[in-house]
N, C-alpha and C positions, 0 to 999 in steps of 0.2 A: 504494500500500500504506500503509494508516496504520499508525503506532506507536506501542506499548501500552510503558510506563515502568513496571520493576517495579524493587524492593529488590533487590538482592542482598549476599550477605557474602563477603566472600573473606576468607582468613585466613593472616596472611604476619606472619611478627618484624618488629618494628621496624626491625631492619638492612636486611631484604628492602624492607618500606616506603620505606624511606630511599635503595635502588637506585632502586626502582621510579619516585619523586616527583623525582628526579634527572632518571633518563630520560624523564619528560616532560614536566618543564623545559626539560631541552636540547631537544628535540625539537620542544618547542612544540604537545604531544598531549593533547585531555585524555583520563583515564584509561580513563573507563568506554566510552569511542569505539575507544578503541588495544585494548583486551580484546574487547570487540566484535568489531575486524574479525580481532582473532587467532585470536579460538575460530573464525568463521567460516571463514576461512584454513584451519585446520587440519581441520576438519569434509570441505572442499570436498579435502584431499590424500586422508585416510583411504578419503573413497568413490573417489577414482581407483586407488589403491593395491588397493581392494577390485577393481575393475573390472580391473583388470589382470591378477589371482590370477585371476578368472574365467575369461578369455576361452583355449580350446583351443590348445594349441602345435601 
């Protein structure tokens, strides 16, 4: 699979910044890789969640 690199803006206070660049320091993550597998993460719960509400009792 190749990958296409777009812009994106995320928009956080400076304090949230300041959590966020903390946690991946310590962490050792970079940003836009940790947001990445999170949205994906969460994309992959939402459709099981959905799939669950489906299926006949």
């Amino acid at each position: 699979m190749s990958e296409k690199m777009i812009d994106l803006e995320v928009k956080v206070t400076m304090e949230e910044m300041k959590k966020i660049g903390e946690f991946c320091r310590e962490e050792e993550v970079n940003f836009s890789e940790w947001l990445r597998r999170l949205a994906l993460r969460e994309i992959e719960r939402k459709a099981k969640e959905k799939k669950e509400e489906e299926k006949p009792a």
